[in-house]
C-alpha positions as CSV (number, residue, x, y, z in Angstrom):
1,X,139.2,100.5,76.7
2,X,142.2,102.9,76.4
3,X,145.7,102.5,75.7
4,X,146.6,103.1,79.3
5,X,144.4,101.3,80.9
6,X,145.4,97.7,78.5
7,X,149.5,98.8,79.6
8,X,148.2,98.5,83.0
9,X,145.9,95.6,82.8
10,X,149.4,94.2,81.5
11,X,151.0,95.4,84.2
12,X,148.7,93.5,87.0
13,X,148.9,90.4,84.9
14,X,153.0,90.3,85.0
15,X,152.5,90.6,88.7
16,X,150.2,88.1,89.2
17,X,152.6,85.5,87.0
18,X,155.4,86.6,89.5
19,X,153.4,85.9,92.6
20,X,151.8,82.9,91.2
21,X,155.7,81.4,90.0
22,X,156.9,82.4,93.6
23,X,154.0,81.1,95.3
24,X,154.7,77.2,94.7
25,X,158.2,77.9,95.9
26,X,157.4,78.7,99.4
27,X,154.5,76.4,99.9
28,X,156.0,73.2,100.2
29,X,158.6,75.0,102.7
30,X,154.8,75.5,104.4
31,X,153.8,72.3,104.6
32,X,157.1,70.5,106.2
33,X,156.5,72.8,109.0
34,X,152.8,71.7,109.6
35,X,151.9,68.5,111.5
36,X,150.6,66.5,108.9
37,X,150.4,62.9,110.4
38,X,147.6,63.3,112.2
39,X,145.6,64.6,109.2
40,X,147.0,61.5,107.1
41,X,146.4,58.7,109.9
42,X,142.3,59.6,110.2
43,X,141.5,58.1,107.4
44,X,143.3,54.9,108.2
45,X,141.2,54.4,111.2
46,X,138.5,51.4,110.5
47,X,135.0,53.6,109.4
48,X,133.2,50.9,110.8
49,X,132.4,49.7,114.6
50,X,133.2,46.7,116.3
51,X,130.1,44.6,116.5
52,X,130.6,41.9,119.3
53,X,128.0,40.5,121.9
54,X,128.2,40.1,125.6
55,X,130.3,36.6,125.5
56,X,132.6,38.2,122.7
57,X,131.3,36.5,120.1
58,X,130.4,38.5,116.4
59,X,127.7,36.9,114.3
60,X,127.2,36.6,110.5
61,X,124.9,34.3,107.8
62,X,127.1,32.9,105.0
63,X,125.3,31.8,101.8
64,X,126.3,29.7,98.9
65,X,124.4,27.9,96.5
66,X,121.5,26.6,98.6
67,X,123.6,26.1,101.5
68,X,122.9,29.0,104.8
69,X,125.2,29.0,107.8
70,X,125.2,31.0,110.9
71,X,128.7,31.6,111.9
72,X,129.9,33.0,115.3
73,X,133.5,33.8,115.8
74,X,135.3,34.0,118.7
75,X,138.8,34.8,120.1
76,X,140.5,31.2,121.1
77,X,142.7,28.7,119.9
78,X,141.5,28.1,116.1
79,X,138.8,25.2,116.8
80,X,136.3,25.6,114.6
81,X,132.9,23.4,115.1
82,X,130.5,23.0,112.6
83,X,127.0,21.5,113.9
84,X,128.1,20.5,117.1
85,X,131.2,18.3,115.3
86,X,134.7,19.3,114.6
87,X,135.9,20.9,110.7
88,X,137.7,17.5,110.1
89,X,135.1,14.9,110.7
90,X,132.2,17.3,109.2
91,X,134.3,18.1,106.5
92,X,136.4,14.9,105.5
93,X,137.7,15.9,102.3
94,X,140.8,18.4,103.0
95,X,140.0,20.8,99.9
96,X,136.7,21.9,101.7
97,X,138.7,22.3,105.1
98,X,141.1,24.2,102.9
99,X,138.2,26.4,102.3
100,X,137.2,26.9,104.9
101,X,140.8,28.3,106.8
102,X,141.2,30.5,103.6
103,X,139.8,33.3,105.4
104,X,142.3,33.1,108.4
105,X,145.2,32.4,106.1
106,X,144.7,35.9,104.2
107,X,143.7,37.8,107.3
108,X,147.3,36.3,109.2
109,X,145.0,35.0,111.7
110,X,145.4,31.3,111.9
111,X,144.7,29.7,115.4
112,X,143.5,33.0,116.4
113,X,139.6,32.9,116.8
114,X,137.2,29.5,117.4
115,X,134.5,29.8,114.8
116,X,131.0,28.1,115.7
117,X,128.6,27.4,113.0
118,X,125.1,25.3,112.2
119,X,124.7,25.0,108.0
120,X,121.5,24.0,106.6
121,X,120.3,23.1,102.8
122,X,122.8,22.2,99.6
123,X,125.6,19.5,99.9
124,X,129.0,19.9,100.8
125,X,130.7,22.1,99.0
126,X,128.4,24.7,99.3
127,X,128.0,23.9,103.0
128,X,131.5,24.8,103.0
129,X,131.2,27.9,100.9
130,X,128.7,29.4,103.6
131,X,130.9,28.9,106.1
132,X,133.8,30.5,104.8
133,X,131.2,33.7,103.7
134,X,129.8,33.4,107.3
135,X,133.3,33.8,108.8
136,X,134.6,36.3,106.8
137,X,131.7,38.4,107.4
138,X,132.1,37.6,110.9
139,X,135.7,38.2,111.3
140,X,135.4,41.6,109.5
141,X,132.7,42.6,112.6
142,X,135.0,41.3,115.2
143,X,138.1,42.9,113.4
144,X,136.7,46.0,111.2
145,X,140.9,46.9,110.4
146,X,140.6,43.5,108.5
147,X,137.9,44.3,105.8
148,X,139.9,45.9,103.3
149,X,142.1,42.6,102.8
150,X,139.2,40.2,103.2
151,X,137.2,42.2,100.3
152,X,140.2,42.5,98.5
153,X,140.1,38.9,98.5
154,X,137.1,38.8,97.7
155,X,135.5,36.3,100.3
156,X,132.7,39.6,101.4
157,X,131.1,38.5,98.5
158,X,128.6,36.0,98.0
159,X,128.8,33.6,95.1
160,X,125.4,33.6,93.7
161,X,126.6,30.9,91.0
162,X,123.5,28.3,91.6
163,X,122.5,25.5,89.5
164,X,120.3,26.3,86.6
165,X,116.6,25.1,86.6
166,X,115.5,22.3,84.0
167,X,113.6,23.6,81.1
168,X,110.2,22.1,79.8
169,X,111.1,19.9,76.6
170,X,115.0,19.2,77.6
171,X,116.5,16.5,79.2
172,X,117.9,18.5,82.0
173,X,118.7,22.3,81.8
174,X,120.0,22.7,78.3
175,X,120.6,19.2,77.3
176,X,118.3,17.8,74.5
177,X,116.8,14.4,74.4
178,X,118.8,12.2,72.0
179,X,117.9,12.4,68.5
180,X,116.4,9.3,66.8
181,X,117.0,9.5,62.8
182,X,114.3,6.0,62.7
């Protein structure tokens, strides 16, 4: 490579710097003068479909421990049946109502929607569980906008705590038989 032709390698180089330092100048005079809303309001749109049948109703299965339920939600007045009785004589204690309303209480959606549901298997509290799983599920199919604040709660999830089985030799899963010194 010659002397002239490094001077005007050089040369193209300085010009390059100048276009590249004037170049960031005029972009963002660019880009206020393009519509950019639309562009940035796509993605906001749910990616997901609304998943309702022909009375209205979306369906999900909540688990929890051993506990299934099948959930339908509805739009209504809040009334919430669970195997043909209503939340507060199924559900006596008020911490597993409580757990139940969570869902609506994060969405901003109390009193909105009447929730069906039959629950099967495992006591109570997990009977309780599934049904909050089952209507979050089912409220994020009737209400796809409402997924990303329900998951960030994290009610999409199911619990998959469960009891631990009972070893051979123990008195239950890890607790020994009580040693005899005589």
């Amino acid at each position: 490579m010659s002397d002239t032709d490094t001077r005007q390698s050089l040369a193209d180089l300085g010009e390059l710097t100048k276009t590249a330092a004037a170049a960031p100048v005029e972009a963002p005079a660019a880009a206020e003068e393009a519509p950019a809303a639309p562009v940035i309001a796509t993605p906001a749109a749910p990616l997901r479909e609304r998943e309702v049948d022909a009375q209205g109703r979306s369906y999900a299965t909540g688990r929890r421990k051993d506990a299934v339920a099948r959930v339908w939600v509805k739009p209504g007045t809040g009334k919430i049946t669970v195997n043909g009785r209503d939340q507060e004589v199924y559900f006596a204690r008020p911490t597993l109502r409580l757990v139940i309303n969570q869902v609506f209480g994060v969405a901003g959606r109390e009193g909105q929607y009447d929730v069906v549901a039959t629950v099967k298997g495992g006591g109570l509290s997990g009977q309780a569980g599934a049904v909050k799983h089952g209507i979050s599920q089912a409220l994020t199919k009737q209400e796809p906008a409402l997924r990303a604040v329900v998951k960030q709660a994290g009610f999409l999830t199911r619990d998959s705590r469960a009891v631990e089985r009972k070893k051979y030799g123990k008195a239950k899963a890890r607790r020994s038989f009580q040693f005899s010194k005589r």
